[in-house]
C-alpha positions in Angstrom: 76.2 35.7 131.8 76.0 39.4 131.8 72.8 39.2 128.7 70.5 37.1 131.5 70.4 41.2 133.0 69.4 42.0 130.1 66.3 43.0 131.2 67.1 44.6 134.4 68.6 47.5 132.8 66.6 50.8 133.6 66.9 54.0 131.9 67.1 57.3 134.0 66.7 59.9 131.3 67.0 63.1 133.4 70.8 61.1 134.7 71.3 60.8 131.0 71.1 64.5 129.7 73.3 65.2 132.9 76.0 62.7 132.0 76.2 63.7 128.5 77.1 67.5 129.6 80.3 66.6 131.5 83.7 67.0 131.1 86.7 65.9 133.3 88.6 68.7 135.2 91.5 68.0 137.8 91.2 68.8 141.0 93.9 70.8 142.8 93.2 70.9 146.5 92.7 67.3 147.3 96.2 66.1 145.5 97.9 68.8 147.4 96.1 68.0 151.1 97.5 63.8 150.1 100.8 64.9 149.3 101.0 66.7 152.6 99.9 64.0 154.3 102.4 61.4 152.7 104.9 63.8 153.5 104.0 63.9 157.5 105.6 60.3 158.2 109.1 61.3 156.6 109.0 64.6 158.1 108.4 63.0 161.5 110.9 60.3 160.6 113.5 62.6 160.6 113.2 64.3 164.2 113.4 60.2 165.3 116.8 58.4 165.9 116.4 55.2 166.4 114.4 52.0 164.9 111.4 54.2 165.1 111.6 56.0 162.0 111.2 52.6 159.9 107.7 52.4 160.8 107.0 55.9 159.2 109.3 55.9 156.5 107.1 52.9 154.9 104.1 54.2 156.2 104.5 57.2 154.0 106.2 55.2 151.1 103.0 52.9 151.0 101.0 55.8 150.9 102.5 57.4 148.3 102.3 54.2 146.4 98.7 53.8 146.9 98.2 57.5 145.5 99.7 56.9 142.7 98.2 53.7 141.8 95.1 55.1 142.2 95.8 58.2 140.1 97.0 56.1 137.4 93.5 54.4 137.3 91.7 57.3 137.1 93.8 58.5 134.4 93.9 55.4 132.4 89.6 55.9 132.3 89.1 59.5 132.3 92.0 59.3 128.9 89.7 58.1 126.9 86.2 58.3 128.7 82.8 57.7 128.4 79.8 58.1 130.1 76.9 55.9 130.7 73.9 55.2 133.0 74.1 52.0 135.6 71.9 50.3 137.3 72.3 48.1 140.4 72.0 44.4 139.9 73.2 43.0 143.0 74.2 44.6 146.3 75.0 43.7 150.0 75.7 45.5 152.8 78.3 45.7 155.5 79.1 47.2 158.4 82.7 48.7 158.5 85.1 50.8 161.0 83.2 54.0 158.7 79.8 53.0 159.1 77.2 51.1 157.1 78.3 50.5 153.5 77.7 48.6 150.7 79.3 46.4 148.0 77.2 46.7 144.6 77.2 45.0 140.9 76.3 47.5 138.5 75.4 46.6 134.8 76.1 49.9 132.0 75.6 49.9 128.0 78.7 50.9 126.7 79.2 52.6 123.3 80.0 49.7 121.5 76.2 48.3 122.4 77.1 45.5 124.6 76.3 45.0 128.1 79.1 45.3 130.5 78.9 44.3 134.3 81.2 46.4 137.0 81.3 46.5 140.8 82.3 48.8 143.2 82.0 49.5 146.8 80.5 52.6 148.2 77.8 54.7 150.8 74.2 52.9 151.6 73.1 56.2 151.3 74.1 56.2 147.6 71.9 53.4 146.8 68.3 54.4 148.7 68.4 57.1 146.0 67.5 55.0 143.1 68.5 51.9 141.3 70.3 54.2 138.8 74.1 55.2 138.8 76.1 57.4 136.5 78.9 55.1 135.6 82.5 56.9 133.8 84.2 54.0 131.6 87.0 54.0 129.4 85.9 53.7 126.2 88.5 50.9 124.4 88.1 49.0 127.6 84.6 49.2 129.3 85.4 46.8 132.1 87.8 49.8 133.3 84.8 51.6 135.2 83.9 53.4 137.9 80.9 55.2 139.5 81.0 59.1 139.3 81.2 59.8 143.3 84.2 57.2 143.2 86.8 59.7 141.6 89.3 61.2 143.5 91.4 63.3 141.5 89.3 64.4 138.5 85.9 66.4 139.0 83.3 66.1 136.1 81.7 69.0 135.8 78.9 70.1 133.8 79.8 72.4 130.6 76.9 75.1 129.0 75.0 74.3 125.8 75.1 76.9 123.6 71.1 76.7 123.6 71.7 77.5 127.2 74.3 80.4 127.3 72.4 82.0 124.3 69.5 84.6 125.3 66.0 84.0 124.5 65.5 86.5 121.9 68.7 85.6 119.9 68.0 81.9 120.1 64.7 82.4 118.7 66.2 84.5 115.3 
């Protein structure tokens, strides 16, 4: 099914040379603001007496569950990742309680050379850029995949060449 898109795939070179410069780092402030917030409900939970507190005691339990999960994700991909250029096959849009959004199919070459097919659900204002997404994949599983923007707990940022840190004149020696 996924070779019929065969021919859809389009190559972004300028998204390629920036996706092959990256390297994970873990943010710090954003685990420590949802850690906070998990910790609200059981800190209000205890000024309550009654049958109240129940509410917020599994409000913050579920939280914390959903943060982990999540982290766990990201971890299982960014372990062993890879990077590769998407493009959008198939999208619709949506209007939620946050606005206008959109739920996409993306299509990525992995490393092995075969065609793998993800989806995902983010911003309309992601996809009036181009047709062309940087996609992070774990590399013994490609269908483990994510679009850039999506992570939550790990930054990619770019890391200097050494053509690029090195001055003109000693480069050219």
């Amino acid at each position: 099914m996924v070779y019929r898109y065969q021919n859809a795939l389009q190559d972004d070179e300028r998204l390629r040379r920036k996706l092959e410069c990256l390297r994970p780092v873990r943010r710090r402030i954003l685990p420590i603001a949802m850690a906070c917030l998990c910790a609200i409900p059981f800190f209000l939970a205890s000024f309550q007496q009654n049958v109240d507190r129940y509410p917020l005691i599994c409000g913050g339990c579920l939280a914390l569950v959903f943060f982990a999960a999540k982290f766990a994700g990201e971890y299982r991909i960014v372990r062993n990742w890879a990077a590769a250029v998407g493009t959008v096959i198939w999208f619709q849009t949506f209007r939620g309680r946050r606005g206008v959004g959109a739920t996409i199919k993306y299509l990525f070459r992995g490393s092995d050379g075969l065609l793998h097919l993800g989806k995902a659900t983010c911003n309309i204002r992601l996809l009036k850029d181009s047709k062309t997404l940087g996609i992070i994949y774990c590399s013994d599983n490609p269908s483990r995949s994510m679009l850039l923007s999506q992570f939550w707990f790990y930054d990619f940022s770019p890391i200097a060449t050494r053509e690029a840190t090195l001055p003109a004149e000693v480069g050219r020696s």
